[in-house]
Structure formats: C-alpha cells, structure tokens
N, C-alpha and C positions, 0 to 999 in steps of 0.2 A: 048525542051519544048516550043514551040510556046503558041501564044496569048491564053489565054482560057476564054470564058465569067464569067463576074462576080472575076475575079481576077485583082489585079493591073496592071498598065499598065505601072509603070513607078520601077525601084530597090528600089527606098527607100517608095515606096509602098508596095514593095513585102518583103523588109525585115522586116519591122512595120509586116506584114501578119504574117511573123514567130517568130515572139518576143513576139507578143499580147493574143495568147494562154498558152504561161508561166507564163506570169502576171498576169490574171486571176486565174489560179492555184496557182500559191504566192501568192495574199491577200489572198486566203480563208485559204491557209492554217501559213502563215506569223497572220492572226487574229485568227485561233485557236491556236498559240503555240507562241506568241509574243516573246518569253524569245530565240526561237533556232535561231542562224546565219542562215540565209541562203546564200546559194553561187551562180552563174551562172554557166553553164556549155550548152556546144554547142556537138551536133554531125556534123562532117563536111559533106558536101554534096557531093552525089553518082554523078555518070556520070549522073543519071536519076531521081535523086531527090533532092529535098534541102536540107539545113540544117536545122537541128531540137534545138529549144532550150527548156530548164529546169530549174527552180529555184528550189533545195533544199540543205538539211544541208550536205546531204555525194556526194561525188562521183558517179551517177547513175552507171557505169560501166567502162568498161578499155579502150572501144571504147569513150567515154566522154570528153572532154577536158574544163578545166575552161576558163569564158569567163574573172576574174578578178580575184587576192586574194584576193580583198576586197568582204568582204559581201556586200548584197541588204541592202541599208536602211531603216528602220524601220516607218522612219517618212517620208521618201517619200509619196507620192498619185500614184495610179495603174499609170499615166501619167508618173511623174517625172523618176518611173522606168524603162516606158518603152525606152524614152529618154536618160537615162543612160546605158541602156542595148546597145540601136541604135550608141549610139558614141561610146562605145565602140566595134562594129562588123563590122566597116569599114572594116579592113582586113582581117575578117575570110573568110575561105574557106565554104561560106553556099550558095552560088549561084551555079546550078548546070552548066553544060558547053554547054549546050544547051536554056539556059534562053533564049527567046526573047522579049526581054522590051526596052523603051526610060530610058536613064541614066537620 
C-alpha cells in the first residue's frame, strides 16, 4: 500500500485514521445509552488492508479481538479516548505488510 493523496504520511497518523471512526461512532452512541459498558475491539489487518476498529457492548464477531478488558470511559472527551485506544494499539497487528509511511 504505497503513499495515497490525502492519507497520513507518517504510522501514528495512520493509526489515529483507524481509531477516529470508532470514536465518532461511540459518543453517539456511548450519549444515547450512557448506562451500557462499552468495549474495544480490533479486526487485524489483511496483507491488503488495515486494521479496523469498534467500540461496542458485545463481541462484533469471532474474527474480532478486544483491544482491552477494561471498558471505554464514560467521562472521557472523543480525544482522551482516542488517545487511550492509540497507546493501547502499539502492538496490534492493524498495519497491513505493505504500509509505506515515515515511522
């Protein structure tokens, strides 16, 4: 996966890119149901695509892996979580093997 316009150009650009669409998706729905945990969960990345992340209450599926057993914070800000998500995905397998970006 070489350079592509309008995409980050550096990994912790590119993984903020995959983290910041679940966050979005969790305030809205973390502020209609305040009351349910929500959890992380990651899909790892293909030869040909990234990783995909999710924040809700169950297990998305069997391909899904948690990104924590701690729940998303409640009182966090869309920021604090994404930040929380990001240090915790240092290791995951969500880069795919052809990324090319500056570390």
């Amino acid at each position: 996966m070489s350079f592509i316009p309008g995409m980050p150009r550096t990994v912790a650009g590119f993984v903020h890119s995959l983290i910041k669409p679940a966050v979005e998706d969790w305030f809205v729905k973390q502020c209609y149901d305040p009351g349910t945990p929500m959890y992380m969960f990651y899909k790892p990345a293909g030869s040909d695509r990234p990783g995909i992340f999710t924040i809700n209450s169950d297990q998305p599926g069997p391909d899904w892996e948690p990104v924590s057993a701690e729940p998303v914070r409640t009182d966090f800000t869309k920021e604090q979580v994404q930040r929380w998500i990001y240090d915790r995905a240092g290791s995951l397998p969500i880069l795919p093997d052809n990324l090319d970006l500056a570390s």
